[in-house]
C-alpha positions as CSV (number, residue, x, y, z in Angstrom):
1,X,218.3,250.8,-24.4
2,X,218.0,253.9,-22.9
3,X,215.8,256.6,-24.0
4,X,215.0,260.5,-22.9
5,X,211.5,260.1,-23.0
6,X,211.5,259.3,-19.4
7,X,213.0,262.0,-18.7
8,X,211.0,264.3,-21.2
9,X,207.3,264.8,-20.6
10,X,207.5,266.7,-24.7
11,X,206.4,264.7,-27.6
12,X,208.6,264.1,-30.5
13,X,207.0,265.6,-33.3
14,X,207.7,264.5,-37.1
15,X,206.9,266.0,-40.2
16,X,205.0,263.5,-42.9
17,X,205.4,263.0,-46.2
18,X,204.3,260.7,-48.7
19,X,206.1,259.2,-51.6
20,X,204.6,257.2,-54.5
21,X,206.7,253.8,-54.2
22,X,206.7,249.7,-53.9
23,X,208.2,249.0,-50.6
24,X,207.6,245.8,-48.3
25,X,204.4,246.0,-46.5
26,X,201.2,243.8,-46.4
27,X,199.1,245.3,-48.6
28,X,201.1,247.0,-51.5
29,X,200.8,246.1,-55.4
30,X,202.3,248.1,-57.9
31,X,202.5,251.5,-57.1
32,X,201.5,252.7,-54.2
33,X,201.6,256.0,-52.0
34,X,203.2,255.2,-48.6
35,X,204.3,257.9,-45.3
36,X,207.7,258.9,-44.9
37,X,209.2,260.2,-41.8
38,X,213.1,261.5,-41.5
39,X,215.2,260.9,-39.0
40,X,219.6,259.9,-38.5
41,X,220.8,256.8,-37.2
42,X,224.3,256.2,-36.1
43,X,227.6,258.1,-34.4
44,X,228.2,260.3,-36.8
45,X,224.7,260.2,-38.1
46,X,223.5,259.6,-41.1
47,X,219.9,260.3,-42.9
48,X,217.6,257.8,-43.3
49,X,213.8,257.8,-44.4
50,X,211.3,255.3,-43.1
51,X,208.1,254.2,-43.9
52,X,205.5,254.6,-40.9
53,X,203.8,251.2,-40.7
54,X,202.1,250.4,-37.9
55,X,201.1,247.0,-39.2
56,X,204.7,246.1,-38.3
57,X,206.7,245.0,-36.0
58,X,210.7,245.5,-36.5
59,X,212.4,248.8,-37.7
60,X,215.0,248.4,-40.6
61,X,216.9,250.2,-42.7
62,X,218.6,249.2,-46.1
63,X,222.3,248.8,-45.1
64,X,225.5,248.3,-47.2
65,X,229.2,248.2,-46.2
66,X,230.6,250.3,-48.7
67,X,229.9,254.0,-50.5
68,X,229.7,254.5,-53.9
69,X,232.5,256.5,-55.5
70,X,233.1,257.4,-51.2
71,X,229.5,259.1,-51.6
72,X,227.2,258.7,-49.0
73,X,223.5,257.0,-50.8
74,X,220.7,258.7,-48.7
75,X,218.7,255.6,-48.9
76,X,221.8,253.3,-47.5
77,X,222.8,253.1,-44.0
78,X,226.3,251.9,-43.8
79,X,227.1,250.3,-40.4
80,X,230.9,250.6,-40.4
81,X,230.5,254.3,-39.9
82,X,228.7,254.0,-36.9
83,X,230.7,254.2,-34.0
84,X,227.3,252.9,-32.2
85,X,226.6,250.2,-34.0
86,X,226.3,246.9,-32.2
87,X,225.9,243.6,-34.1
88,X,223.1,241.2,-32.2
89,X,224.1,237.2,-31.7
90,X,221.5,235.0,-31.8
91,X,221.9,233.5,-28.5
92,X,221.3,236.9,-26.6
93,X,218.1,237.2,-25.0
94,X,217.0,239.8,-27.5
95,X,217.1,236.9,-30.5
96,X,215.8,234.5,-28.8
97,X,213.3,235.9,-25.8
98,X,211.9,239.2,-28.0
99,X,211.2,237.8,-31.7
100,X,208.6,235.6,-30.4
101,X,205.5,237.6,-32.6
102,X,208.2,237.2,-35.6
103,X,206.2,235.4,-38.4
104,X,209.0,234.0,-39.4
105,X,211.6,232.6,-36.3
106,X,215.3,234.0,-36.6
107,X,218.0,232.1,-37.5
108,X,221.9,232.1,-36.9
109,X,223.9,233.3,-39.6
110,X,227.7,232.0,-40.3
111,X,228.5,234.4,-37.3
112,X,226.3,233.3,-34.9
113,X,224.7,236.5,-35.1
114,X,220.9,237.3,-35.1
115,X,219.3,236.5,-38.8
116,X,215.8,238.1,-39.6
117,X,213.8,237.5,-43.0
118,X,210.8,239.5,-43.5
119,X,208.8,239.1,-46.3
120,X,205.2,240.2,-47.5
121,X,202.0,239.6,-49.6
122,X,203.0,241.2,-52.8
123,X,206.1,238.8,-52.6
124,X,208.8,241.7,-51.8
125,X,211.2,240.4,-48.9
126,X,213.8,241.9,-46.8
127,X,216.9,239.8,-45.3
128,X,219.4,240.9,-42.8
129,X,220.9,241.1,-39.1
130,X,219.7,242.4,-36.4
131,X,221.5,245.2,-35.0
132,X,221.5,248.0,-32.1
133,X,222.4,252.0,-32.8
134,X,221.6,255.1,-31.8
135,X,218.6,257.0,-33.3
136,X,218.5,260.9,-33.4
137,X,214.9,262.3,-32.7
138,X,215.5,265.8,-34.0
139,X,216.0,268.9,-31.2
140,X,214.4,266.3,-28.5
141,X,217.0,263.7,-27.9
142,X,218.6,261.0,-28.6
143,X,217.7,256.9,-28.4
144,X,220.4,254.5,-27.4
145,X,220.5,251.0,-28.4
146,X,217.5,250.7,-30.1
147,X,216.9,247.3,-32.0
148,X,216.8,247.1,-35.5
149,X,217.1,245.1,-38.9
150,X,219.9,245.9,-40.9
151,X,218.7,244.4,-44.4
152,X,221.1,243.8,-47.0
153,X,219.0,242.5,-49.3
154,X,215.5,244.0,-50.5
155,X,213.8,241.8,-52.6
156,X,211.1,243.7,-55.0
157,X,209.6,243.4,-58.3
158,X,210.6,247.4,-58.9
159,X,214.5,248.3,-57.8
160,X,213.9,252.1,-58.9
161,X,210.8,252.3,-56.8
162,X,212.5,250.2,-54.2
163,X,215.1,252.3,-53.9
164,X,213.7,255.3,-52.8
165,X,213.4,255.0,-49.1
166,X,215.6,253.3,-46.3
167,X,213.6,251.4,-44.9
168,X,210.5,251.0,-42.8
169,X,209.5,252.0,-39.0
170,X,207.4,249.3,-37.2
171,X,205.0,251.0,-35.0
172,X,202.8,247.7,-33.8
173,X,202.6,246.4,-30.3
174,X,205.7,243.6,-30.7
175,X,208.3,243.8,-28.2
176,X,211.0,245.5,-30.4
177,X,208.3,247.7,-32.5
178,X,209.9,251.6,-32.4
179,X,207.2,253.0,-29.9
180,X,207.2,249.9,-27.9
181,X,211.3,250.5,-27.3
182,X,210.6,254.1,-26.8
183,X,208.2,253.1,-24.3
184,X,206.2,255.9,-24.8
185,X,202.1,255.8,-23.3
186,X,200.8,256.7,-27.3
187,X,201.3,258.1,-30.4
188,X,199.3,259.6,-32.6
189,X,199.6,261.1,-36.5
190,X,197.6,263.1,-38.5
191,X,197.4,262.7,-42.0
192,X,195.9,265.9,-44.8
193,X,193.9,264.9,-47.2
194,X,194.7,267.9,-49.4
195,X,198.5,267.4,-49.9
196,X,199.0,264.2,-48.0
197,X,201.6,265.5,-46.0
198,X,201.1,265.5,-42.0
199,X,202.5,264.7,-38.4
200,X,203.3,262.3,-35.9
201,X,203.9,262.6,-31.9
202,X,205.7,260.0,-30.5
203,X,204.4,261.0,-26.9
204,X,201.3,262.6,-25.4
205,X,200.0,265.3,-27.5
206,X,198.1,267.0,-24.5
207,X,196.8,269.7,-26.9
208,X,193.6,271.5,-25.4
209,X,192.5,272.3,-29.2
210,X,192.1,269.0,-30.4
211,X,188.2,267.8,-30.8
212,X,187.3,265.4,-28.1
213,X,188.6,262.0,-28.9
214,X,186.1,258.7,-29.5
215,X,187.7,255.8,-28.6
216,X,187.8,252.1,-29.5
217,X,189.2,249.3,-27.7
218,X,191.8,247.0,-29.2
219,X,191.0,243.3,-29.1
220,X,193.1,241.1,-27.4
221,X,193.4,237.6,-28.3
222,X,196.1,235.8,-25.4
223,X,195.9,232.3,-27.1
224,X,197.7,232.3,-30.1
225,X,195.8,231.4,-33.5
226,X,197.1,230.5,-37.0
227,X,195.8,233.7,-38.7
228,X,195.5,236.2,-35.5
229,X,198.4,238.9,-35.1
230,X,198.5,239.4,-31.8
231,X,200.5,242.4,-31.8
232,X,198.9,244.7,-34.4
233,X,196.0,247.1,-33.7
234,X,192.8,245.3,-33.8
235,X,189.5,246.9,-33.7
236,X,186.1,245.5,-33.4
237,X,184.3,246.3,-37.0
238,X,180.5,246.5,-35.9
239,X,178.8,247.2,-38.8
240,X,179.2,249.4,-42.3
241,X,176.4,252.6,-42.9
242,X,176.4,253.8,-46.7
243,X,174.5,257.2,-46.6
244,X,173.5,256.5,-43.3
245,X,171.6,253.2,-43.9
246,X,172.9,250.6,-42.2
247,X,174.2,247.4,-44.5
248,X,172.4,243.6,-43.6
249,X,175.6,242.4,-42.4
250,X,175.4,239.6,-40.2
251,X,178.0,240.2,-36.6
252,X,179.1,237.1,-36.9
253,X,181.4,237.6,-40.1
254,X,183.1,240.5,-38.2
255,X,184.0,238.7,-35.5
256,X,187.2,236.6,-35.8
257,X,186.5,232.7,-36.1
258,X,188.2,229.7,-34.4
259,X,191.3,230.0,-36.3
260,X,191.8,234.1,-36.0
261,X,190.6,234.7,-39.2
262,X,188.7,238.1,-39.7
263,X,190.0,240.3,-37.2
264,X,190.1,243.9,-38.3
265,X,193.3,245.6,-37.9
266,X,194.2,249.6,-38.7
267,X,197.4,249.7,-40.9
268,X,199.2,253.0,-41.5
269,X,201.5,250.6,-44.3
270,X,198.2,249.9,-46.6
271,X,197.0,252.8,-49.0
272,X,193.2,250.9,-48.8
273,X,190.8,249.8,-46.8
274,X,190.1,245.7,-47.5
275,X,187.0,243.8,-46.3
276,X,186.4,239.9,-46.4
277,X,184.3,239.1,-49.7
278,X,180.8,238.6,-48.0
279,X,181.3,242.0,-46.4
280,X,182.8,243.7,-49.6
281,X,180.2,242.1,-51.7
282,X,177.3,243.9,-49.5
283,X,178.9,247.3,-49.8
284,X,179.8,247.1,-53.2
285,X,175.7,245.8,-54.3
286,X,174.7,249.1,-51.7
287,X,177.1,251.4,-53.1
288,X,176.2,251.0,-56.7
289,X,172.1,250.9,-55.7
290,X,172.7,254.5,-54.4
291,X,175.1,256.1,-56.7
292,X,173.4,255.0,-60.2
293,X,172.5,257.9,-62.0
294,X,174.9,259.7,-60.5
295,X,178.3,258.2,-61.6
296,X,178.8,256.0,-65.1
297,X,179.7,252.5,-64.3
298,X,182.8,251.4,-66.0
299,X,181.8,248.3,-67.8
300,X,184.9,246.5,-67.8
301,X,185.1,243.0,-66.2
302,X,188.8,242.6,-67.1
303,X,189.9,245.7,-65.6
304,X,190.3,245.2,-61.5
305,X,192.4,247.9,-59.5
306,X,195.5,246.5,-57.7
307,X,194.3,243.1,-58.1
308,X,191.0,243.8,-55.6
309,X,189.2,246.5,-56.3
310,X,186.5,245.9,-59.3
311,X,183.7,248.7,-59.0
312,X,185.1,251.5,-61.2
313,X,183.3,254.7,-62.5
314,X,183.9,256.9,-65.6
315,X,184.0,260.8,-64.9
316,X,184.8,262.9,-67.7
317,X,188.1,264.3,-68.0
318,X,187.2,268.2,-67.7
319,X,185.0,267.5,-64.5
320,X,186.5,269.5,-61.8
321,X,184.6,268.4,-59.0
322,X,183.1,265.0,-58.1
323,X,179.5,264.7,-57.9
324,X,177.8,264.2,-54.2
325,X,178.7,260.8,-53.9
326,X,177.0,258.6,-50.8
327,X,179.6,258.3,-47.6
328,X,180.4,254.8,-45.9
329,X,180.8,255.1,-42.2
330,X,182.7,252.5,-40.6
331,X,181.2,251.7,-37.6
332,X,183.7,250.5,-34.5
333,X,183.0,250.4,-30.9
334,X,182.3,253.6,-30.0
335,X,183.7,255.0,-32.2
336,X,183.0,255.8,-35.9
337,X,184.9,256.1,-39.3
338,X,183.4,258.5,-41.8
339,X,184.7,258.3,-45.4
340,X,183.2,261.1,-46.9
341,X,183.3,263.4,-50.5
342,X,186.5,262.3,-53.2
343,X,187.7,259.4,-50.5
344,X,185.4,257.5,-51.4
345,X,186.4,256.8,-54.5
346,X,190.6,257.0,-56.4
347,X,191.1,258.3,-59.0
348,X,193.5,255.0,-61.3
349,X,196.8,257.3,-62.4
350,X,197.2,256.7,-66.2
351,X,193.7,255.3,-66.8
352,X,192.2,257.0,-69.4
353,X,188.9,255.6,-71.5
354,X,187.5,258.0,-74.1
355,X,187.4,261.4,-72.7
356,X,187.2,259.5,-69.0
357,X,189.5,259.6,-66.1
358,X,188.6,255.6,-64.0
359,X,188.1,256.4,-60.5
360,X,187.2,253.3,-58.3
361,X,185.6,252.7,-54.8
362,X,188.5,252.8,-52.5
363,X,187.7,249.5,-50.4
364,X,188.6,246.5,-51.9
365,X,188.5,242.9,-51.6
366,X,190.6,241.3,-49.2
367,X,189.8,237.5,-50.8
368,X,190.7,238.4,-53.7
369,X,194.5,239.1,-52.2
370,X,194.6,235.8,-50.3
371,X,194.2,238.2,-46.9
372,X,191.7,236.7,-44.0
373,X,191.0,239.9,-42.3
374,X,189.7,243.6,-42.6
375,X,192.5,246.2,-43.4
376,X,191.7,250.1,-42.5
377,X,194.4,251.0,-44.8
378,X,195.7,255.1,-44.7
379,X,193.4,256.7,-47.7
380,X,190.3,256.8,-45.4
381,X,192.5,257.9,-42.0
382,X,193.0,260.8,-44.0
383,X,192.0,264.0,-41.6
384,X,191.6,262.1,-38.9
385,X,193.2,262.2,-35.7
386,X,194.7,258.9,-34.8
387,X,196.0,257.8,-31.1
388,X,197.0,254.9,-30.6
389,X,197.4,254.9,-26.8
390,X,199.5,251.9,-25.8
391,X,198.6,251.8,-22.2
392,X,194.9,252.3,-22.5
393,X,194.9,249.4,-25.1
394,X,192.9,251.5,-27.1
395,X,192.6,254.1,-30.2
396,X,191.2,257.1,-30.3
397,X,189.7,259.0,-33.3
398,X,188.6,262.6,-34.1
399,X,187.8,264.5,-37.4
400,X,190.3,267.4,-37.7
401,X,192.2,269.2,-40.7
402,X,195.3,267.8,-40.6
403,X,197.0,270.6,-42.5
404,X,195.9,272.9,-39.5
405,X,197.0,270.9,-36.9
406,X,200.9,270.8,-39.0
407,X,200.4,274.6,-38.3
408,X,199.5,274.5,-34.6
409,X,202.6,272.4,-33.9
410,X,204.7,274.5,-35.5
411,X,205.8,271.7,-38.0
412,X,207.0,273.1,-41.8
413,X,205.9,272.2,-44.9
């Protein structure tokens, strides 16, 4: 692979944006809002859009052989009109020595080439080869030979919704994750919470403006355990403030157990933040203490948002502004989460009771999905700068209005 980053001390910079879609990641149900960067692949190249997940490992892209009516589909890459495109067999080191956190092992296909299958907790799946090409960063350069799954078949309950993005961007610490490729020292994005549109450096954003950083170690676990990832961004969870009062929560359900169970990762491919049911269960008791007579409960025991999240409130339909609602700090060390205002609670699209809009308490259940750790999903990363510096091992966090930092970069709208 060679890359110009080396040679480039400048960060890539991306534009965000976020589309409202089902596509394969851990955490996503129905409908669900996920960030979209834009970039070409190939020799000529051609557009593709990717999901930024850095709960991930391998990059793909939805790829097909042939053009409709010899139209190019925006959210197809078709090899055979890449004159860089290099087909992967599964005896080259690559297969064999760099898939090793694959949850799933590779296989050979008919062609002895280098067969991935990735599939997820909503039961969406993607199937293809792996592959090498050339990805265009914008103005900045160019990557050569960069590693990739060319899937040609996506497997989703929703084709439409499916259908609306190429593919996905692995951003985790695997040996063939994007940034780990790159081999850049961090990256960092920034998401608004007014439009949901925002940025991301591949590279060190050395910006003198930006509020001081706090940062948090990432846990590393060298032994490998049945339900540990090893290579995603794990963060120690110390405790959970609502209002400032710290929860009764006792350390050692944070902590990861004997089989890897409970570690607490931060996923840019998860709308919502998900805690283990003792955890959630605390919150949820402290949250609704604290905010009676100040939000209407919905009493509804059937209704349960995206299969994990069951404290809902009614607010009246011509209510412009949420009431002061009480803010939960995630507490990490040394450094702290604050989910403050309208993030703490989502408003359900289409959910409509009497004169009500539903809006529910954006943390959810993570037992209730059959997942056995804490998820920091994107809603509550919202204004927040987040590095995620690679050789540090470590991420840092600041409060910052994303929408102004879009403007000090010079990225567009």
């Amino acid at each position: 692979i060679r890359s110009c980053f080396s040679s480039s001390p400048t960060p890539f910079i991306f534009p965000l944006k976020t589309q409202i879609l089902r596509s394969p990641s851990k955490l996503q149900f129905q409908h669900n809002v996920s960030l979209i960067v834009s970039l070409t692949v190939g020799t000529p190249p051609q557009n593709v859009s990717m999901v930024l997940d850095t709960g991930s490992e391998l990059s793909w892209v939805h790829c097909n052989q042939t053009t409709r009516n010899n139209q190019p589909d925006p959210t197809i890459f078709n090899p055979n009109q890449s004159t860089s495109y290099k087909t992967i067999p599964c005896f080259s080191p690559t297969c064999v020595n760099k898939t090793q956190d694959f949850p799933i092992p590779p296989s050979c296909d008919s062609d002895n080439l280098c067969h991935a299958t990735l599939s997820y907790a909503d039961a969406s799946s993607s199937d293809g080869n792996l592959a090498s090409d050339t990805f265009h960063l914008g103005s900045s350069g160019n990557i050569s030979g960069l590693v990739f799954g060319c899937m040609d078949s996506i497997f989703g309950s929703n084709a439409d919704e499916d259908s609306k993005t190429t593919g996905l961007m692995g951003m985790n610490r695997g040996s063939l994750s994007f940034v780990s490729q790159m081999g850049v020292p961090k990256f960092s994005y920034c998401i608004s919470g007014s439009d949901l549109s925002g940025l991301l450096l591949l590279g060190d954003s050395n910006v003198t403006w930006l509020t001081p950083l706090n940062y948090t170690p990432l846990v590393q676990i060298s032994r490998p355990l049945p339900y540990f990832d090893r290579v995603a961004y794990t963060v120690q969870l110390q405790g959970i403030k609502v209002s400032g009062k710290l929860l009764p929560i006792p350390k050692s359900v944070l902590v990861p157990d004997h089989t890897g169970a409970g570690q607490t990762m931060v996923d840019s491919g998860t709308q919502f933040t998900f805690l283990l049911g003792p955890v959630y269960n605390i919150l949820r008791r402290e949250f609704l203490n604290q905010a009676a007579g100040v939000l209407r409960v919905l009493e509804d025991p059937n209704f349960v948002f995206q299969g994990a999240m069951d404290l809902c409130y009614r607010v009246p339909l011509g209510k412009t502004r949420l009431p002061n609602l009480p803010s939960v700090s995630l507490v990490f060390t040394g450094a702290e989460m604050v989910v403050s205002g309208d993030r703490v609670l989502y408003r359900i699209p289409g959910e409509i009771r009497g004169n009500d809009s539903v809006w529910c308490l954006s943390f959810g259940n993570s037992d209730l999905l059959g997942v056995e750790a804490y998820v920091i999903g994107h809603h509550h990363q919202q204004n927040v700068w987040m590095e995620f510096d690679l050789e540090k091992s470590r991420i840092g966090l600041a409060r910052v209005r994303c929408d102004l930092a879009r403007q000090r970069f010079g990225v567009g709208l």
